[in-house]
N, C-alpha and C positions, 0 to 999 in steps of 0.2 A: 481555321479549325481549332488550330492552337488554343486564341481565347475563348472561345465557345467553352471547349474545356476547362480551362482556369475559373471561367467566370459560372460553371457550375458546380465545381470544387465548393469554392469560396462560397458562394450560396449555400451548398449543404451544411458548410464547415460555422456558416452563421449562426443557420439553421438551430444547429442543434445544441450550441453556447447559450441561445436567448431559450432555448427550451429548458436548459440546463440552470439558467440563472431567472429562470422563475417560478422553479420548483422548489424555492427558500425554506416554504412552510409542510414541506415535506418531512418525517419523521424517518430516519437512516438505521437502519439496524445493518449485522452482517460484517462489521468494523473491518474486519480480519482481510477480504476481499483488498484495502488497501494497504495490506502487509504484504504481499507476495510477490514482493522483490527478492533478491537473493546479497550476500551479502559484495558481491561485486559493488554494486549497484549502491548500496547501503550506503560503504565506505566511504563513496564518489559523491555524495549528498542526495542522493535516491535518485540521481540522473537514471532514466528510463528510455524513453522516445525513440530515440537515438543509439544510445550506447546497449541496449540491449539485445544481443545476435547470440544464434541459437539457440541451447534448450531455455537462457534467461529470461528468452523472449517469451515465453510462454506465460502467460497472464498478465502481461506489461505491454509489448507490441509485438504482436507475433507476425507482422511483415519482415520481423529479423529472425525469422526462422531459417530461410534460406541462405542467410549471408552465411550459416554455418556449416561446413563444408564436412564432416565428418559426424558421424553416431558420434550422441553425446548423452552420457547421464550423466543429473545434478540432482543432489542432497542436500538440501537446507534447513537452517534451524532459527527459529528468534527466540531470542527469551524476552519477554517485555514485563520486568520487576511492578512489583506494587507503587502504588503512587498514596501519597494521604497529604494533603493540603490544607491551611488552618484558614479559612476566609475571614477578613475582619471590617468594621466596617466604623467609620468616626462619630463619634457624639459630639452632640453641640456642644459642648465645652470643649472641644479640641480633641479630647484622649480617644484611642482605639481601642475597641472593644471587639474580641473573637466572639464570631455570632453562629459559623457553621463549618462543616468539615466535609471534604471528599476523600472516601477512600473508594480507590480501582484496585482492584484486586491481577494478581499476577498471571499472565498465561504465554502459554507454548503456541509457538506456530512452527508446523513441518509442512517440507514440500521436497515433492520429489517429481522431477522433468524429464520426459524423454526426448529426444529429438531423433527423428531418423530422415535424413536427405535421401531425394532419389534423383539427383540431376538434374535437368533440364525441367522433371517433372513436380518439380517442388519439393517442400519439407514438412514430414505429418508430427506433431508436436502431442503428445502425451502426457497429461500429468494430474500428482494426486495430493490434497493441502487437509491439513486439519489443523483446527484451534480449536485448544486443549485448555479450560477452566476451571480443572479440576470438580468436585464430585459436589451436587447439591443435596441435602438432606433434610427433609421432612421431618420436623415433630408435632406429637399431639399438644394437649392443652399442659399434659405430664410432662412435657421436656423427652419423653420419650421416641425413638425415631420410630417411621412409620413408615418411609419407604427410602429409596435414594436414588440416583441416575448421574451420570455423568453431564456436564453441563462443554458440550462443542459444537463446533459448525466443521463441516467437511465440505468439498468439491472435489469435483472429477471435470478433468477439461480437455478436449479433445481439439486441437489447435490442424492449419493449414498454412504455408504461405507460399509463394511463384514471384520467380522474378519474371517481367513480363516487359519491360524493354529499357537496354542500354544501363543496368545497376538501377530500375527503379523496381521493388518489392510492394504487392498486398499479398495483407495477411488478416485471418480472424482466428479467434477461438470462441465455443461455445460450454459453456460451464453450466453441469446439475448441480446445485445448494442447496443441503442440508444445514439448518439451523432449529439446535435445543435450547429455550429458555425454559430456566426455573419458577415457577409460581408458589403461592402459598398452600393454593389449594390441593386435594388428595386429586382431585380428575386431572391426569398430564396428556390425554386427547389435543388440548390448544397449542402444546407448548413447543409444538415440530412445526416449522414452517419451511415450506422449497419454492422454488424458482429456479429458471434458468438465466445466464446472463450472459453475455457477448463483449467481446473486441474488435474491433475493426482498425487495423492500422496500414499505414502508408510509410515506405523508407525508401530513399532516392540517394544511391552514395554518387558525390559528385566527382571524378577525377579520382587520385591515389588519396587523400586527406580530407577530405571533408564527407560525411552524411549526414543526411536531415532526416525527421522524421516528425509523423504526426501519429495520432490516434485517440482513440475513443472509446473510450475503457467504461463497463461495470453497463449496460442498455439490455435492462432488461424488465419482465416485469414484478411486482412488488409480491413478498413471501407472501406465504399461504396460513399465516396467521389469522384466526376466527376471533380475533379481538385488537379494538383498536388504541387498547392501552399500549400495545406492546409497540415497537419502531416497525415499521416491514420495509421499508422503501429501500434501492440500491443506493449507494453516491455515486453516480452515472460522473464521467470527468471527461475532460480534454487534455493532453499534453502535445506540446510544440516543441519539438527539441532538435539539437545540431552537438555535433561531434565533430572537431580538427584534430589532425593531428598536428601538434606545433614543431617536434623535433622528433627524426628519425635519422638515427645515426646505427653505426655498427655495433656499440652496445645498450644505447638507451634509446626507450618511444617514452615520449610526452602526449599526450592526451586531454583536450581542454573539453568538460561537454556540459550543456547549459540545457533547461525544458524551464517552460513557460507554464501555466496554468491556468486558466482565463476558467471563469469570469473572475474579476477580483473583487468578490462583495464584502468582504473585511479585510480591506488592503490585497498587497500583492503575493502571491502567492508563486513560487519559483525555486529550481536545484540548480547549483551549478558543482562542478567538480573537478579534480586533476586524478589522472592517473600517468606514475614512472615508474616504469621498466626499466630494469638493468639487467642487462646478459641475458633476457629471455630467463631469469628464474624469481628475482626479488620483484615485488610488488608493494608500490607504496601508495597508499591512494590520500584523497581527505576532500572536505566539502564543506558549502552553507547552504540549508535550506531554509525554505519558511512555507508554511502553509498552518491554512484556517480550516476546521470544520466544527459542526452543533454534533454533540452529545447529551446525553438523557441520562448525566449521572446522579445518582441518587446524592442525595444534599444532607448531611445531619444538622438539624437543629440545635446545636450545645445547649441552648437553656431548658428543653422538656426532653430530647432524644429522638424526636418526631422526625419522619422522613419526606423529602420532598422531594418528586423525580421534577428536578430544573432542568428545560431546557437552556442550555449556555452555549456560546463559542467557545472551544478548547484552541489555543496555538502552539504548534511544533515547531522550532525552529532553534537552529545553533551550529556548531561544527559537525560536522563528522570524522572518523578517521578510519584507513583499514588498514590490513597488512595481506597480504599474499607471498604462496611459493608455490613455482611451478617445476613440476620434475617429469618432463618428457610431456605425455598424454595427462599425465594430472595434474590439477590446480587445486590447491587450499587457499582458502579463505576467512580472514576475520575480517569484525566489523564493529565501529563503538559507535551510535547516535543515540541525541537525548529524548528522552520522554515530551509527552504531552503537557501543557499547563493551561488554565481557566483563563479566558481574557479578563482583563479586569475591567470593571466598570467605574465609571464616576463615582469619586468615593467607597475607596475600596483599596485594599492591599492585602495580600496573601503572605504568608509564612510557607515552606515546603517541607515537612518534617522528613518527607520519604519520598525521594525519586531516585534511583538507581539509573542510570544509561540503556538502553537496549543496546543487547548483545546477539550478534550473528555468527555462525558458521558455516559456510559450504565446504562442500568438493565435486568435483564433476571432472568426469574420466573421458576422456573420445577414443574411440575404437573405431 
């Protein structure tokens, strides 16, 4: 009976990777959806899968809902600074010439989580996120403005999770998405698009130190965008992750936690991370990540000023690092990881005039 099961797991868990890894020429909007980690998690090189129990678990793997054993709110914040990148490209004579430039513009992301456990009968998980890009503004042919709106994306997500036999946890959550883009034109009719989108995750803590976890993040279907310039699709993911604990002594926990990311269509994509505890109050965390995704950023032209929305792979990948302190029921949190960059292509090198780090802060109280 045992393999019946496994061998229907593994089937789904196929399943939905080769559906996932051939949806390449998919168009992604909604960015923000894979920001909504907290900075726990950040610190630790965006380990999720695994390491995320209670309200964290909320929009990352909410079968770690229940590992959390008391009411808990969390307050999070990212700052993800401006980026401008100088692209260049070789002439036949050798020399490099600047042919175009990316600039990404800066934005906020908040999230705030609720968790509330109810024993035996599982844990109902709450929470609300917005990304914030500041205000887009309409002019006439005069330079003159003509209207203006805020340019963000919002969700609300309503999570579950039940442990259901021997420390093994499912969990989902289902999220409404609101997303505003800005246009040139006066009619903003197009420029709201919603969906819902889902989690579905699996945690099995093995013994006192080890848990595993899987899930299946962002399944849902494409905004409600009336134009097919704009991105609508979700980035639908898998993560595979495990958590040891390496040292638990009387004053210090060690913490090793790795996730996987399958498919790897430009290279490998993967978090690992440490977190130490001393005395139950200092927190010191740090991590390498890497992962790949395509973005639609606009491309300047240097020699006319002309704009081109290039489809590219962007790569994120470097250290991480956090800090923490914990005083009784509450936990603070920092968090330093780097920005996103352009993969480069054959013949090609980039300058960075402007990348700043993302910056996080939580806190999260249990009552």
């Amino acid at each position: 009976m045992i393999y019946k099961k496994i061998l229907i797991v593994s089937t789904a868990l196929i399943f939905i990777i080769i559906h996932i890894s051939t949806a390449s020429e998919d168009r992604y909007g909604v960015d923000f959806l894979q920001r909504l980690t907290v900075a726990r998690n950040n610190g630790a090189g965006y380990s999720s899968a695994s390491y995320s129990i209670g309200a964290s678990a909320l929009n990352n793997n909410p079968a770690g809902l229940p590992f959390g054993e008391s009411n808990e709110l969390l307050i999070n914040t990212h700052k993800l600074p401006d980026i401008s990148v100088i692209m260049m490209k070789q002439n036949l004579d050798g020399t490099w010439e600047d042919y175009g430039r990316y600039d990404v513009f800066s934005n906020d992301i908040g999230l705030i989580n609720f968790n509330l456990p109810f024993g035996k009968f599982g844990s109902l998980g709450i929470g609300f996120a917005i990304n914030y890009n500041g205000r887009f503004i309409r002019v006439d042919e005069n330079g003159k403005a003509v209207n203006s709106f805020s340019r963000d994306d919002f969700a609300f997500t309503l999570g579950y999770g039940i442990k259901v036999y021997r420390g093994i946890s499912l969990g989902f959550d289902v999220k409404t998405v609101r997303s505003k883009i800005p246009l040139d034109e006066e009619d903003t009719k197009d420029t709201i698009g919603r969906t819902t989108a889902a989690n579905i995750g699996f945690l099995h803590q093995i013994g006192n130190r080890v848990r595993v976890g899987a899930v299946f993040q962002n399944l849902g279907d494409e905004l409600s965008f009336n134009r097919d310039d704009i991105p609508d699709e979700l980035r639908s993911q898998v993560l595979i992750g495990a958590t040891c604990i390496i040292k638990d002594s009387a004053n210090t926990l060690l913490l090793l936690n790795t996730d996987i990311n399958p498919p790897f269509r430009d290279g490998p994509r993967y978090n690992l991370g440490l977190e130490l505890v001393y005395a139950d109050i200092f927190i010191l965390r740090a991590g390498y990540f890497r992962t790949t995704d395509k973005y639609y950023e606009p491309l300047v032209n240097l020699n006319d000023g002309s704009l081109l929305d290039e489809e590219r792979v962007w790569i994120n990948k470097g250290f991480t690092f956090g800090l923490g302190l914990r005083f009784g029921s509450m936990e603070f949190n920092f968090a330093r990881t780097p920005r996103r960059e352009p993969l480069l292509l054959d013949g090609e090198k980039m300058r960075i005039s402007e990348s700043d780090p993302i910056i996080s802060f939580s806190c999260n109280a249990r009552f």
